[in-house]
C-alpha positions in Angstrom: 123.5 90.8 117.0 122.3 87.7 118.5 123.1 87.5 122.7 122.8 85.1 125.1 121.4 86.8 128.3 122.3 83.9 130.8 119.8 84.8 134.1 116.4 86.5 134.1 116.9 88.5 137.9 117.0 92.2 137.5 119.9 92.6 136.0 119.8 89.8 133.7 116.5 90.8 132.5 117.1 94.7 132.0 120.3 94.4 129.9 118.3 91.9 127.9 115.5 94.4 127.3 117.5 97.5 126.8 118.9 95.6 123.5 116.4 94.3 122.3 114.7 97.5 122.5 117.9 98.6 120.6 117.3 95.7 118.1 119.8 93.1 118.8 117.9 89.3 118.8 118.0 88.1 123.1 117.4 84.6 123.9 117.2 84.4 127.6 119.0 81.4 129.0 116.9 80.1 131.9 116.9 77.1 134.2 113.2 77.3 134.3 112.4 78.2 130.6 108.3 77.7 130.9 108.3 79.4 134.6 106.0 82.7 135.0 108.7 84.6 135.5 110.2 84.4 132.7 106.7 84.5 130.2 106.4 87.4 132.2 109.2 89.1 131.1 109.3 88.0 128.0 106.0 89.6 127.2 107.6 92.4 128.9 110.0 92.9 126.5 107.9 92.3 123.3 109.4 91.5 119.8 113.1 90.5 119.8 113.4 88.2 122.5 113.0 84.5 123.7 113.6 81.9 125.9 115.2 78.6 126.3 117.5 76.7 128.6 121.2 77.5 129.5 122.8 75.7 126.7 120.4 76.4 123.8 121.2 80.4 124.5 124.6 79.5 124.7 124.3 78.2 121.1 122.1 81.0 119.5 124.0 83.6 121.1 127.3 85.3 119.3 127.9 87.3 122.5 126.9 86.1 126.0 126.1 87.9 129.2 126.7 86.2 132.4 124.2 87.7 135.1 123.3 84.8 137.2 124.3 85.0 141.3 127.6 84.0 142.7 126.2 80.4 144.1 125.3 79.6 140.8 128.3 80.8 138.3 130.2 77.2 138.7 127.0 75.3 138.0 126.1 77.5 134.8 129.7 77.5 133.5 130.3 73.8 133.6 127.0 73.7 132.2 127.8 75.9 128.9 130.8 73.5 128.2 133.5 75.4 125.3 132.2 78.8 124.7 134.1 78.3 121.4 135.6 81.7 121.6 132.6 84.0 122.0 132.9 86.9 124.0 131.5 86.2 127.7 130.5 89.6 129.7 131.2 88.6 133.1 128.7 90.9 135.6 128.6 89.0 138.5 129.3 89.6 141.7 131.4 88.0 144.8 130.2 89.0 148.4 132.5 86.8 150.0 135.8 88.2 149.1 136.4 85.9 145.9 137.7 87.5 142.7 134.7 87.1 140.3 137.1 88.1 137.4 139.3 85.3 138.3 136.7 82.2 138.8 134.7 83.3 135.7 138.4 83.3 133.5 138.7 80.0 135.5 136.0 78.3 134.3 134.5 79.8 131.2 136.5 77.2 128.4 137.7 79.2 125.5 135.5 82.2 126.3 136.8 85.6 125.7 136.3 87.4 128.9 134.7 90.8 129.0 134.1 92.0 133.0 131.2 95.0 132.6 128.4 95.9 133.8 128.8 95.2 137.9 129.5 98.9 138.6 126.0 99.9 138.5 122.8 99.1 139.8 119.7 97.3 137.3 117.7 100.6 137.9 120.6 102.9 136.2 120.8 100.4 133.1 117.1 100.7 133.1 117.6 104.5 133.0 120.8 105.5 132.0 120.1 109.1 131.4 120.5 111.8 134.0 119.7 115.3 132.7 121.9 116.1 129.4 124.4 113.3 130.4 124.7 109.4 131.0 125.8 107.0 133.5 129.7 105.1 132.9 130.4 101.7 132.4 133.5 100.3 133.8 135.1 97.1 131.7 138.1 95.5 131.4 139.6 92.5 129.3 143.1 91.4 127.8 141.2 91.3 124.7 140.9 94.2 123.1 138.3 92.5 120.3 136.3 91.5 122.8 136.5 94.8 124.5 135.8 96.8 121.5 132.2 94.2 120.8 131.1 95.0 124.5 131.9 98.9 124.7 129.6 99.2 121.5 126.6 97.0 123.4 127.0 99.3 125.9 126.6 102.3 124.1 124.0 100.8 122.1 121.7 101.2 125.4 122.4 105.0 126.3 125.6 104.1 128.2 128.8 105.3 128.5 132.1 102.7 128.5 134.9 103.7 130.1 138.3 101.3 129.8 140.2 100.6 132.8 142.4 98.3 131.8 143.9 95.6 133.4 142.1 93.0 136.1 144.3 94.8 139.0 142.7 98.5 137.9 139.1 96.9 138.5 139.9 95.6 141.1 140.5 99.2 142.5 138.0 100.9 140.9 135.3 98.0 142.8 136.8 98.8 145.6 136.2 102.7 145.0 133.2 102.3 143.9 132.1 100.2 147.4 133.2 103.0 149.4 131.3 105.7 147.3 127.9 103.1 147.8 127.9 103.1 151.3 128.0 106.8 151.4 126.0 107.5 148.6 123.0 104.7 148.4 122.2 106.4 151.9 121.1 109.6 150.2 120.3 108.6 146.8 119.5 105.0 147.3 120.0 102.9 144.1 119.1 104.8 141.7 122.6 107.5 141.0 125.1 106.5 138.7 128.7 107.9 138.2 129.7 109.4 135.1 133.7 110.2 133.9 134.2 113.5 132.6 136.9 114.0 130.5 138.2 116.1 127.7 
């Protein structure tokens, strides 16, 4: 599959190299295409992956993963223009309160919204694995096409998706999962992921 990785931070960058290690084609979407950074991780990541600026990913990519910081999610939005109904995985983050699933469905123009991968840390998505068993995935959507594209992505990088459903159920299991960091990152720091067992 060919994906739009829009930001080349940590997180931006793992995800990018986990599926292209998996073989999906990644073009990084960068405001700073030719900046060492990025030629660094590029020759990182080896075969399956390139660079170019927000709006030429945009293009190339059928799926697209938003992983740029809060300041900057307007600015990169109004950038992409109509998203022509590709499926948009929203993993940013809010500090200040704001609803990140609600300005990213805002502003993303005929996108179809897929909130993932903001439950767990860049180091877990780097290494998913713990023992015999592998970290969850929380994701939501009213789109249940777009939902079935994004659990398969994150399987296809040693994951396990778990559906909560609606944009209120995140919104609880963020707020669970803020209280278990504070207790948690003190032992473990940020590398322990959670994992639901069910039968």
């Amino acid at each position: 599959m060919r994906i739009a990785v829009v930001g080349t931070g940590h997180m931006g960058g793992t995800i990018g190299r986990r599926w292209a290690e998996a073989g999906h084609q990644i073009m990084f979407g960068s405001r700073n295409p030719q900046s060492e950074k990025v030629k660094s991780l590029l020759q990182r990541i080896g075969k399956n992956a390139q660079v170019g600026t927000i709006k030429e990913a945009i293009s190339f990519g059928e799926v697209i993963l938003l992983a740029v910081l809060s300041e900057g999610v307007e600015q990169t939005l109004i950038q992409a223009g109509d998203l022509d109904n590709k499926v948009l995985i929203n993993c940013t983050i809010f500090f200040d309160g704001q609803s990140a699933d609600e300005i990213v469905q805002k502003l993303a123009k005929n996108a179809r919204v897929v909130r993932a991968f903001h439950t767990l840390t860049w180091e877990v998505v780097a290494n998913p694995k713990f023992g015999s068993t592998n970290a969850s995935v929380f994701l939501n959507s009213a789109d249940a096409g777009a939902k079935k594209v994004v659990a398969q992505l994150i399987r296809d990088i040693d994951l396990d998706p778990i559906d909560v459903g609606t944009v209120e159920n995140m919104k609880q299991i963020d707020g669970a999962i803020q209280n278990l960091w504070m207790v948690l990152s003190q032992q473990y720091g940020r590398e322990f992921g959670i994992r639901v067992l069910r039968q």
